[in-house]
C-alpha positions as CSV (number, residue, x, y, z in Angstrom):
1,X,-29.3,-14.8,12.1
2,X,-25.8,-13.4,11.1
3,X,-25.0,-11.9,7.3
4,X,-22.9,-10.0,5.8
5,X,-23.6,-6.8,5.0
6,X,-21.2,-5.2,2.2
7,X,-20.8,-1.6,0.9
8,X,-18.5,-0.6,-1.8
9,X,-17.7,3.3,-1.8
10,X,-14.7,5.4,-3.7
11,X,-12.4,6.7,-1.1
12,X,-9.0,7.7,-1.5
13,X,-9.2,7.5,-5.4
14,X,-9.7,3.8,-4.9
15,X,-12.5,1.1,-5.2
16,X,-13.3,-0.1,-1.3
17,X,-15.7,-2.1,0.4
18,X,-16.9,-2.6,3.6
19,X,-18.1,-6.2,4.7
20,X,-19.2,-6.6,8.2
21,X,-21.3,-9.5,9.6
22,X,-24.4,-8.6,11.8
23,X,-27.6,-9.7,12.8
24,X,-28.9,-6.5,12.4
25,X,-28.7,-4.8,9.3
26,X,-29.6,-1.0,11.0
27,X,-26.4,-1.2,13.1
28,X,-24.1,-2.6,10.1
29,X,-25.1,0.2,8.1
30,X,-24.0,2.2,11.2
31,X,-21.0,0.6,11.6
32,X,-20.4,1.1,8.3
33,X,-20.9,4.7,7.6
34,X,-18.4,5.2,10.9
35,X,-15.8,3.2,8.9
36,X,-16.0,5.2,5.9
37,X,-15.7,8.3,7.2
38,X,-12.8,7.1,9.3
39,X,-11.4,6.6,6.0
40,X,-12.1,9.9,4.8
41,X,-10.5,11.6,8.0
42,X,-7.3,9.9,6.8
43,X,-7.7,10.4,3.3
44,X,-8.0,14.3,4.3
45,X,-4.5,14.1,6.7
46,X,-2.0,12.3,4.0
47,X,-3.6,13.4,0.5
48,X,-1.4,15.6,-1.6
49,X,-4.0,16.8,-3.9
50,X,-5.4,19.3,-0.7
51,X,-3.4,22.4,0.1
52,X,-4.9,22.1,3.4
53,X,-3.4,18.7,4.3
54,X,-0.1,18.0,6.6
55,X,1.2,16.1,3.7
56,X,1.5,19.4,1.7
57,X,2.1,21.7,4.2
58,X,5.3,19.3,4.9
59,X,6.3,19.4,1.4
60,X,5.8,22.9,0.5
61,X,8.3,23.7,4.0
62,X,11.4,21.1,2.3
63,X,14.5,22.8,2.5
64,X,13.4,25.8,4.8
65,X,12.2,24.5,7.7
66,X,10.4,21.9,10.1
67,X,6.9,21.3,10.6
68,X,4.8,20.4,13.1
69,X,2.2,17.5,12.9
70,X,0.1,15.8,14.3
71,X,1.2,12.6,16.3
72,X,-1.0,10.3,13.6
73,X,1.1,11.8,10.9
74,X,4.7,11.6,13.1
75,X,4.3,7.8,13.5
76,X,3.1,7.1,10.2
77,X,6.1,8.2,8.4
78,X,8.5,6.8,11.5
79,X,7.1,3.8,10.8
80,X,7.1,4.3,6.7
81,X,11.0,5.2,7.8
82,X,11.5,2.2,9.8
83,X,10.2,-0.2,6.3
84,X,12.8,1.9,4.9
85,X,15.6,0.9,6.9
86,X,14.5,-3.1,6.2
87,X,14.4,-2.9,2.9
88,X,16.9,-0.6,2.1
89,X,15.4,1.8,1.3
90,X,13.5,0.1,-2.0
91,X,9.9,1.6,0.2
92,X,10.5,5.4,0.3
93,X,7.8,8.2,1.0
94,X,10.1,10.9,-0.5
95,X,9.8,9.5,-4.3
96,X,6.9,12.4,-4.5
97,X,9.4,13.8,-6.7
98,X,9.8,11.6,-9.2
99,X,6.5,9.4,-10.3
100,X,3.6,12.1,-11.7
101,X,6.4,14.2,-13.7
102,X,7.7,11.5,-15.5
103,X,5.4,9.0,-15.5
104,X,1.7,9.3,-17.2
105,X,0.1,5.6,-17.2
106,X,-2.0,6.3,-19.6
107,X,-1.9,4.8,-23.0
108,X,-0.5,8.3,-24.3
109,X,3.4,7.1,-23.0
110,X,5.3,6.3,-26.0
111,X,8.8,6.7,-24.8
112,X,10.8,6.2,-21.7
113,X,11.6,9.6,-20.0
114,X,14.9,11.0,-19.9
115,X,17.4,9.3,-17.9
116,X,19.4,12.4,-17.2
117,X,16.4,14.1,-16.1
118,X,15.4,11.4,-13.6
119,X,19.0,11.1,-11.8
120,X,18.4,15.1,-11.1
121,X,15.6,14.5,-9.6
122,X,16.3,10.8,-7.5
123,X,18.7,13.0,-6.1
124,X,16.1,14.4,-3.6
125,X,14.7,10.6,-2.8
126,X,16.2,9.5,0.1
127,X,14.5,8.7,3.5
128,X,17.6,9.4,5.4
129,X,16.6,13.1,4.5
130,X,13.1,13.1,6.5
131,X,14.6,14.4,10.1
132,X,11.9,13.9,12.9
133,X,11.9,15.3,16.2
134,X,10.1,14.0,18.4
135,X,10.1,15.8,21.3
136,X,9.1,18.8,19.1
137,X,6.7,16.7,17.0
138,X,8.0,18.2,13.9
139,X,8.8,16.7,10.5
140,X,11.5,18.5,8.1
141,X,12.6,17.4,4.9
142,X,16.5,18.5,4.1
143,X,16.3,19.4,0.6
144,X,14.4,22.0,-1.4
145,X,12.5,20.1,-3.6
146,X,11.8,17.2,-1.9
147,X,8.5,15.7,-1.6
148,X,7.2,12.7,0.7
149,X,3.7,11.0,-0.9
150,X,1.5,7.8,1.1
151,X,1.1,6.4,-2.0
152,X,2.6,3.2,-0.8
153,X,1.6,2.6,2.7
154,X,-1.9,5.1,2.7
155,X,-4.2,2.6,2.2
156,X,-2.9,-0.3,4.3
157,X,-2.8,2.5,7.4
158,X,-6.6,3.3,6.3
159,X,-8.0,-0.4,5.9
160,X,-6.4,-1.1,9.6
161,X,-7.8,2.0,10.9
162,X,-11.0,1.3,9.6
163,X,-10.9,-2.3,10.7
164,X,-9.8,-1.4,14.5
165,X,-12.6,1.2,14.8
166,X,-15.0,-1.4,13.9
167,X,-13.7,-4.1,16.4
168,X,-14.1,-1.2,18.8
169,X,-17.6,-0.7,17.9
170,X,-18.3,-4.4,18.6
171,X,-18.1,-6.2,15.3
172,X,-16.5,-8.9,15.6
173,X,-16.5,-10.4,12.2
174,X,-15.5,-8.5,8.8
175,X,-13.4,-7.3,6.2
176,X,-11.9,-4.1,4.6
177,X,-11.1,-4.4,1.2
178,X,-9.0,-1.2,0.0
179,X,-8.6,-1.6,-3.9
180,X,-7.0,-5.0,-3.5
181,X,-5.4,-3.9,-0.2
182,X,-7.5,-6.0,2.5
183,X,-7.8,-7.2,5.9
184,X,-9.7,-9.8,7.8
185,X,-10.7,-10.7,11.2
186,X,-13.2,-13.0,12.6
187,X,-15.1,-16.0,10.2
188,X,-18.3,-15.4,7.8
189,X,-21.2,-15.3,8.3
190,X,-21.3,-19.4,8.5
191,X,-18.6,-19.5,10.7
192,X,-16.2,-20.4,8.2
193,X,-12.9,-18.8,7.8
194,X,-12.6,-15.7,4.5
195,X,-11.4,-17.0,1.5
196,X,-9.4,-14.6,-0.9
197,X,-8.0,-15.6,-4.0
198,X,-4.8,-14.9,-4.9
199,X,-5.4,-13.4,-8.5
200,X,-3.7,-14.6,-11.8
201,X,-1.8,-12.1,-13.5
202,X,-2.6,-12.9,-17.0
203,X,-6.6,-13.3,-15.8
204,X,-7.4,-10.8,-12.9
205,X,-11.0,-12.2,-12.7
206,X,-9.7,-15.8,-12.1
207,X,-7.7,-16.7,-9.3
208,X,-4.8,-18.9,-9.7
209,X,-5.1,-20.4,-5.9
210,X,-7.3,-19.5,-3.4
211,X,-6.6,-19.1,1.1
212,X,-8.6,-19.6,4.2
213,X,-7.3,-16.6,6.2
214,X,-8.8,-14.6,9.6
215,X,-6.8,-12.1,11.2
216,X,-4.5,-11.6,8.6
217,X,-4.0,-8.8,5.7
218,X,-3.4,-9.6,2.2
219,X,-1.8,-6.9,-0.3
220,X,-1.5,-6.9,-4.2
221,X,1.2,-5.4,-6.1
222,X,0.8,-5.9,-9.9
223,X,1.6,-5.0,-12.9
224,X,-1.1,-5.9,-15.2
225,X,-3.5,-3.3,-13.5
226,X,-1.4,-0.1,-14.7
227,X,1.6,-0.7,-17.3
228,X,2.6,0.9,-20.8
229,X,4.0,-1.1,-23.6
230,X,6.7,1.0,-24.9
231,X,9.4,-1.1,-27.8
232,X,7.4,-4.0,-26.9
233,X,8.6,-4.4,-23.4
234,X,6.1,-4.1,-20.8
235,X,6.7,-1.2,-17.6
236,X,4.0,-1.6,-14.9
237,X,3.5,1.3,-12.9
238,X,5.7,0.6,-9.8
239,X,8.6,2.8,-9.9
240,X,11.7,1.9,-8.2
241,X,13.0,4.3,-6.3
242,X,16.5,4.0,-6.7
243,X,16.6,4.0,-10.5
244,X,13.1,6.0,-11.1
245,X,12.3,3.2,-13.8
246,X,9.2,1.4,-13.5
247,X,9.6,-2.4,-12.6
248,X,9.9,-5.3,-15.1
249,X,10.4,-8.7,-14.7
250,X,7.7,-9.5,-12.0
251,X,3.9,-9.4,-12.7
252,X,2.6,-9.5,-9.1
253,X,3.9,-9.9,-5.2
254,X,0.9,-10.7,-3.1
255,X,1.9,-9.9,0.9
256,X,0.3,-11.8,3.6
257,X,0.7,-10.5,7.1
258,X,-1.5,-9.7,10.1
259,X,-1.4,-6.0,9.8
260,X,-2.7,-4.3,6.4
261,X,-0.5,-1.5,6.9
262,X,2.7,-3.5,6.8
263,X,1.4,-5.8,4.4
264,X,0.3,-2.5,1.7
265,X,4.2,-1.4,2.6
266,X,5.8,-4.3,1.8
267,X,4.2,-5.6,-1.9
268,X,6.0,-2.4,-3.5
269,X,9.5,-3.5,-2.1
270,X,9.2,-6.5,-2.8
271,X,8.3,-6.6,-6.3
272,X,11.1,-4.4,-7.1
273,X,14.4,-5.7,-5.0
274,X,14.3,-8.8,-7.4
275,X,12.9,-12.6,-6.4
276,X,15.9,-13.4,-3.9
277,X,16.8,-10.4,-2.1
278,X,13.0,-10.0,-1.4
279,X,12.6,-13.7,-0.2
280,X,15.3,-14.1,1.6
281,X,14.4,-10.2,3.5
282,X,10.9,-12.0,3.9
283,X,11.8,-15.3,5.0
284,X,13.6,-13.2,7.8
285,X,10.5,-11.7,9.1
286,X,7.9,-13.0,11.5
287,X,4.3,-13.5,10.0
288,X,5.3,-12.4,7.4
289,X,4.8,-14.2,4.1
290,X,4.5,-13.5,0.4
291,X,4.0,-15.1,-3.1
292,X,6.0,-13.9,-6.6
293,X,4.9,-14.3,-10.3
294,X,7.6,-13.8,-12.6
295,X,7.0,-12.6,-16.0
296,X,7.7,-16.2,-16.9
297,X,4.3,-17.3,-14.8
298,X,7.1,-19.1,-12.2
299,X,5.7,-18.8,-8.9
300,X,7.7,-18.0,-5.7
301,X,7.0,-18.5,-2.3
302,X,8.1,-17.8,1.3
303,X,8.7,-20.7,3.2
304,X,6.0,-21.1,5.6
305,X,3.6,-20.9,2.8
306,X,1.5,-23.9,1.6
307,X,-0.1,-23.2,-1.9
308,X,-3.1,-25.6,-2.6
């Protein structure tokens, strides 16, 4: 008889878990434990916090010289370049600069940091300074100082990683949930299609609207995980990286797509390029869909979506 077997495990700083249906509870374990550690083979390649890791090793050469990588890393940030070009540049890896210097989100932030100091410093974002080569297989960031970071796009690549190395290993029906982050294929255990809720922003534990989904990712950008209240005014923790502000005005973009990657990508963007621009960019995009809460609790939606 098929069940689900779930696991949840800290990986990547985050809150996952694991869900695969089996009849068999030995080889979902297995399956399991193979998924994880994928996920901790990737966490190891894009974390900044190791000296070890490509990430830093890129970092540490900006301004001096190119670096070889691995062809994982290559693609991941020629893709993470290619988001970049489509939504003009509001997803950007090289805004490692500006987020941990300036911005603590913890409850200790009383005032806004130093405009002056953030323009020096948003001068070394910009993705048209990551230069690939790809017949050299190098990576080389143009200005001293510069730092590229997978905090936006890290744990989308993992969950779909972790989800195609499952499929591989013959399970045909599951989910990886990365912090919020997830992705689906096949139906439960009862043959019925996953059900996520979409989660109200003023009441995370009680969703606003619920979805049948297989096959398809869903990603959560909010602000009423990680904010300070500074003056009264609410600053959730997605910076934009044009202005190196944090975001107001929206309380959450939820992303629906087939491919967790893209769909991890895409909720930042989105939730920072205001309510139009981003529709009318998503609207313009195959299978790709999205819904936006305003701080005024109006919802938005892309037009192929059909909210119960």
């Amino acid at each position: 008889m098929l069940r689900e077997f779930k696991r949840p495990q800290k990986l990547m700083g985050n809150a996952f878990e694991i869900t695969v249906v089996s009849d068999d509870e030995n080889s979902a374990n297995q399956h399991i434990d193979a998924a994880i550690n994928e996920i901790r083979r990737i966490e190891k390649l894009l974390t900044t916090f190791s000296e070890e890791s490509q990430t830093n090793l890129i970092n540490r050469n900006a301004g001096i010289e190119s670096v070889k990588v691995d062809w994982e890393i290559f693609d991941l940030i020629e893709r993470s370049l290619r988001i970049s070009r489509i939504t003009d540049g509001y997803f950007d890896i090289s805004y490692g600069g500006i987020d941990k210097s300036f911005w603590n989100f913890d409850r200790e932030m009383k005032k806004l940091p130093n405009p002056e100091l953030i323009k020096e410093h948003l001068k070394l974002v910009n993705y048209k300074n990551i230069i690939l080569d790809r017949e050299n297989q190098t990576v080389f960031l143009k200005e001293k100082g510069m730092r590229i970071g997978f905090g936006g796009i890290g744990k989308g690549y993992a969950a779909e990683m972790a989800k195609q190395m499952l499929q591989n290993r013959g399970v045909t029906s599951g989910i990886v949930n990365a912090s919020g982050d997830l992705t689906t294929w096949g139906n439960q255990a009862n043959g019925k299609p996953w059900t996520v809720g979409i989660a109200d922003p003023d009441n995370a534990k009680q969703p606003f609207s619920y979805m049948n989904i297989t096959n398809m990712a869903v990603a959560t950008s909010g602000n009423y995980e990680k904010f300070v209240m500074i003056n009264g005014k609410k600053y959730s923790h997605t910076i934009n990286p044009k202005t190196g502000m944090p975001v107001s005005g929206v309380k959450s973009v939820t992303i629906f797509c087939p491919n967790a990657e893209i769909a991890d990508a895409m909720a930042t963007p989105v939730s920072i390029m205001g309510i139009d621009a981003a529709l009318n960019m998503i609207n313009q995009i195959n299978h790709l869909e999205c819904i936006i809460i305003d701080d005024q609790d109006k919802i938005y939606s892309s037009q192929n979506i059909n909210l119960k």
